[in-house]
N, C-alpha and C positions, 0 to 999 in steps of 0.2 A: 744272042746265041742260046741255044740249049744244053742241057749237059753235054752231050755227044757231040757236039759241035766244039767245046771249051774242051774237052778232054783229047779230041785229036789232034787241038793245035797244043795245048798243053806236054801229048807223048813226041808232038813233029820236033819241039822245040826247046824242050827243059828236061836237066839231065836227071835219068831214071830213079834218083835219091831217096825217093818217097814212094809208099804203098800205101798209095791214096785210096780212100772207101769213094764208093761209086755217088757222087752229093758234089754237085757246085753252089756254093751258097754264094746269097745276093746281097743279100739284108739280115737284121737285127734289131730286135728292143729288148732291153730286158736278158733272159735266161731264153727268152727264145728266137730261132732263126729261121730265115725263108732261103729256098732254092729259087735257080732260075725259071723253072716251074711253076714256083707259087708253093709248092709244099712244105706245109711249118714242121718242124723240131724244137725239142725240149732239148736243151745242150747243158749238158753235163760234165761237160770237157773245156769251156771256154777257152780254144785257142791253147790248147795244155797251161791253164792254169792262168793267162794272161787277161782276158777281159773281167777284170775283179771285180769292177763297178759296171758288169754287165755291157750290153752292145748297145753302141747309141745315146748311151750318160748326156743329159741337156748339157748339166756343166761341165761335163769335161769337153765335150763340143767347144760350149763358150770358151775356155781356158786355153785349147791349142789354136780354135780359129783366131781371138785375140791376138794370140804371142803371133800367128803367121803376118798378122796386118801389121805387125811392130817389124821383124826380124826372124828369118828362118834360122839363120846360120853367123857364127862369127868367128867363129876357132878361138882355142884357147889358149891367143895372144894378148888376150882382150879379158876385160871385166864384163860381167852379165849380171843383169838387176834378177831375175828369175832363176838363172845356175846357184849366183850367191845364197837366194832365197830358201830354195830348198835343201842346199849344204844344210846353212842354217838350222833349220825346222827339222831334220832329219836327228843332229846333233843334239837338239832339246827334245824331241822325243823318247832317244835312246841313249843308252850308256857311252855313245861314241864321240869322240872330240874330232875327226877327221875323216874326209870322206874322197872317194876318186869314180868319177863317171866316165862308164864305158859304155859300151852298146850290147851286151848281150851277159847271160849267165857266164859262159864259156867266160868270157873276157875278165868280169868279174873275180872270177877265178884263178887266171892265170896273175890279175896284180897282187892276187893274195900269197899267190905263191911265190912271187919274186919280193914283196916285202918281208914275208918272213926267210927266206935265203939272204936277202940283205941284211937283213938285223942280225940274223947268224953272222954272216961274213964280219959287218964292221963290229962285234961283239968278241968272236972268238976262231975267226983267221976260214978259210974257203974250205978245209975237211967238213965244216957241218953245215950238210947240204939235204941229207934225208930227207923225206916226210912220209911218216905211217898217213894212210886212207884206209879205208875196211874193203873188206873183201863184199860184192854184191851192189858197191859205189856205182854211184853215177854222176860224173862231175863237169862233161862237157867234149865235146868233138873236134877240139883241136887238136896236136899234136902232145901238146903237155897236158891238157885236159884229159885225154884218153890214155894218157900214161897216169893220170890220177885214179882214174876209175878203176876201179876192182871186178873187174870183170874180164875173164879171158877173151869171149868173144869179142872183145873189141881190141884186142891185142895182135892184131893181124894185118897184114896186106901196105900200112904205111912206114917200115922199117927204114929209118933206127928210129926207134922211140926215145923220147927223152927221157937219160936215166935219171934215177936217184927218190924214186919210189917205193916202198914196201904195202904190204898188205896184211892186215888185221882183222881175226875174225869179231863181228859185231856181237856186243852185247857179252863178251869172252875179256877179261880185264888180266886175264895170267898172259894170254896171248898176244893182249898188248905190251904187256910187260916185256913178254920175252922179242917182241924187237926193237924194244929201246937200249940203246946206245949211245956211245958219244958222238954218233956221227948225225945225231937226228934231230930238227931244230922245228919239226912245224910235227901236228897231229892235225886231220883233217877229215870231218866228218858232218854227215848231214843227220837230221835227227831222227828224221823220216825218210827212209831210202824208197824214192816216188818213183822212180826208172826199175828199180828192182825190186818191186814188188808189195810199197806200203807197207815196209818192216818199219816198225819204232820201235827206237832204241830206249831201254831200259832207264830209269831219272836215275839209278844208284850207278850204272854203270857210267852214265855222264858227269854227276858229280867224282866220281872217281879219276876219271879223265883230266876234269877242271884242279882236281888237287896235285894230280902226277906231272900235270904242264908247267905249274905254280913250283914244284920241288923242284923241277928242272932246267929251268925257262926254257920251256918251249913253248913256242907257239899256239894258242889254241883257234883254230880258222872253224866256224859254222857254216855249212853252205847253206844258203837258204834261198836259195835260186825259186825252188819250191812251195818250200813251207812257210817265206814271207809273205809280207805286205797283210796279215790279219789272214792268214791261209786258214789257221789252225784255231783262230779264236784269239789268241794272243795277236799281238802288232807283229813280235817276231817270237818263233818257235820256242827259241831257248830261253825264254820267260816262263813257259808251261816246265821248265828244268831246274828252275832259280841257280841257274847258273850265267855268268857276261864271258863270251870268248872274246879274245884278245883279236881277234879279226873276224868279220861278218858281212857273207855277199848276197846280194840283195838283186832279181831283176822279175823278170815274165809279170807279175799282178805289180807289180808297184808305177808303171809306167800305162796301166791300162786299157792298152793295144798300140802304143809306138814302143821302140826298139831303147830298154836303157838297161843299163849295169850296173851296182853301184858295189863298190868295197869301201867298209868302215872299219876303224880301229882304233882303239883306247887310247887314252895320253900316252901310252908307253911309249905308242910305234906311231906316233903322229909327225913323229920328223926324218923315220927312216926315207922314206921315200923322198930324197930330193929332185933340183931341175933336170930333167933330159933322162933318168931313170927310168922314167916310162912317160907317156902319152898316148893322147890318139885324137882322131882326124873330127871324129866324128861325135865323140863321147862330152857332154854336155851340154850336147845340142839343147839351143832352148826351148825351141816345139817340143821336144820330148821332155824337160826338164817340165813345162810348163801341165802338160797331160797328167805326170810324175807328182805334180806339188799339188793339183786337185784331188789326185788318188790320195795321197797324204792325209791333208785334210781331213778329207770323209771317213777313212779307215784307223785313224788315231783316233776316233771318238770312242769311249770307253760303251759310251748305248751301243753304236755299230758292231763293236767286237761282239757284248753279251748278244747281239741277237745272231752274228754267225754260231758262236755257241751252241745258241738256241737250236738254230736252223740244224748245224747236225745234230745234236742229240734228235731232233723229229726225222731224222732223215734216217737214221740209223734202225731207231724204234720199227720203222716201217718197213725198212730194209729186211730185218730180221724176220718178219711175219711173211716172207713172202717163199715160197715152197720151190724149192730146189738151190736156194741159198746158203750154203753151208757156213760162213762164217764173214764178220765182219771187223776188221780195222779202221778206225777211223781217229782222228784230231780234226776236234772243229769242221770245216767242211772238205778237209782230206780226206778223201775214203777210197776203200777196198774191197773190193765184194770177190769172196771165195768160191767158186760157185759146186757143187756137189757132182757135177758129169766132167768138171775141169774141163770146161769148153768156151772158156773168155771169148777166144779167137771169132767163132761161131757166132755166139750171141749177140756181141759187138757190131756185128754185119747185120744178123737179122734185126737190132733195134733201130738200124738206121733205113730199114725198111716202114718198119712201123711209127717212125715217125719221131727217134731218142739220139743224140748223140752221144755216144761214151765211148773210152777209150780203156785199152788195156795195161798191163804193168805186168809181166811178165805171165803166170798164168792164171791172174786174177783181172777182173773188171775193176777199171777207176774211173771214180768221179771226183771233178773238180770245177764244180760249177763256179760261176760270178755269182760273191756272195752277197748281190742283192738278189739271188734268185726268192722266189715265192712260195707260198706254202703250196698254194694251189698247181705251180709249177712242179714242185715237190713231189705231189700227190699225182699228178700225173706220169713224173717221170717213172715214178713205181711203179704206175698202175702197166704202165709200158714194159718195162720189164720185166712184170712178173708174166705179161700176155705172151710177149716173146719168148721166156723160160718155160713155160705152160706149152706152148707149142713146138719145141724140140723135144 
């Protein structure tokens, strides 16, 4: 079929959720993509932030076709040589003693939130139920997830929302202050706000965070839905902070294009979560576990991280020199392009003319390529948008 063809059965039959850009893609290597057409793209956007080891990976191929000749599926009434595995490895990588797999950011999310409500509960009795988020969050589209989120626009249309929320302005530490109380048992925060606009948060204002959770016991949750799996140049974000939160979620790049979740957390809270407390149907799956524990692998390697480093400090350099650019945010190969006409929306469309995929974050351009993208990749995805920018 052709675009026009995939897109009418696509509006006859799948509900209107999405404000899809006019591109049916087919294929994949690397940082670049083909439409049904045959027309290639530089992609910039990997899947928002999902295809980390690029589209098409030999190994990660070998890895999940493997695990499918073994076992798709087995619920988790059962042991798994591969779930176990990457528990494991995830465990020796980072500061965490315990881990729980689910299928999406959102999910990941939501167990953070019910382990640190539990640890309150059996701590200090069902009044301490709060949790501050920041204001301009973005934590996921569920029900509690979008009551997590700090943003009004999503505060709408599925009433009642789940209480016992607050909101804190970022990078503001009086203002955090003034809504703690005794009723508040989790602090929850991303370090890079990716949905609202490639804001980073301040390293004094997080160490401040990490000392006020430690006076209080409260909770400190990182969402890193985004800024994991080597996003930023680090394994996980809050490395670049030298600070360890007491809970840590992990999905989109760490599973490198199948669906996982994962929530970690310190010895503290390693036994809050007992049997029946939570679960799910889906969540460590071994096909995805399997895709998961290759991503692993190649992304814990201390060369791979320095050269995502690398990779954006070149990306940025070049970013900078290109003429209607106004300013730039970036970690590792998170970034944010300010643009000086404030026409994200715009350009966004027009580079997927020209042959770029990138996506937006509120009124900024973001890229989050697969960080094996290339230099040569690189240099063209620039040279794209600066033709694009050039011609509006």
């Amino acid at each position: 079929m052709n675009t026009e063809q995939i897109k009418n059965l696509d509006n006859e039959n799948i509900m209107h959720t999405y404000g899809r850009y006019n591109v049916a893609l087919n294929k994949g290597q690397g940082a670049t993509v083909t439409d049904v057409e045959g027309k290639e793209y530089i992609d910039t956007a990997s899947g928002i932030g999902v295809n980390s080891v690029g589209y098409c990976n030999d190994g990660w191929i070998n890895a999940v076709t493997d695990q499918l000749h073994k076992l798709q599926h087995g619920s988790n009434y059962y042991y798994n040589e591969v779930v176990s595995t990457l528990a494991e490895k995830l465990c020796s990588v980072t500061p965490f003693n315990k881990v729980f797999f689910g299928n999406s950011g959102a999910e990941a999310n939501e167990c953070a939130i019910k382990l640190a409500r539990k640890y309150s509960f059996d701590k200090y009795g069902k009044e301490r139920t709060t949790i501050i988020t920041l204001k301009n969050s973005f934590h996921g589209r569920t029900i509690t997830t979008l009551s997590a989120t700090g943003q009004d626009v999503f505060h709408n249309y599925f009433f009642p929302f789940t209480p016992g929320f607050k909101y804190a302005e970022a990078n503001n530490f009086e203002d955090m202050l003034s809504n703690v109380d005794d009723t508040v048992c989790a602090i929850m925060i991303e370090l890079i706000q990716g949905e609202g606009g490639v804001n980073i948060l301040e390293k004094d204002y997080v160490q401040k965070l990490r000392k006020l959770c430690d006076e209080k016991d409260i909770v400190l949750i990182v969402d890193e839905v985004q800024t994991g799996a080597g996003r930023t140049g680090k394994l996980y974000c809050f490395e670049n902070y030298d600070i360890v939160p007491d809970v840590c979620t992990s999905a989109k790049g760490i599973g490198g294009g199948l669906p996982i979740g994962i929530c970690m957390c310190t010895e503290k809270y390693a036994n809050v979560m007992t049997p029946s407390t939570h679960g799910t149907t889906y969540g460590g799956n071994p096909v995805c576990c399997a895709g998961a524990l290759y991503v692993l692998n190649e992304i814990s390697d201390e060369n791979f991280l320095k050269e995502v480093r690398e990779k954006g400090e070149y990306f940025e350099n070049k970013l900078r020199t290109v003429k209607g650019v106004k300013d730039v945010r970036r970690m590792g190969l998170m970034i944010g392009i300010e643009l000086e006409k404030d026409n994200a929306g715009e350009i966004a469309k027009k580079c997927l003319e020209n042959g770029l995929l990138i996506i937006t974050a509120k009124t900024l351009l973001r890229m989050l390529p697969p960080l094996v993208i290339t230099y040569e990749e690189i240099d063209k995805a620039v040279s794209i948008l600066e033709k694009t920018i050039t011609e509006e």
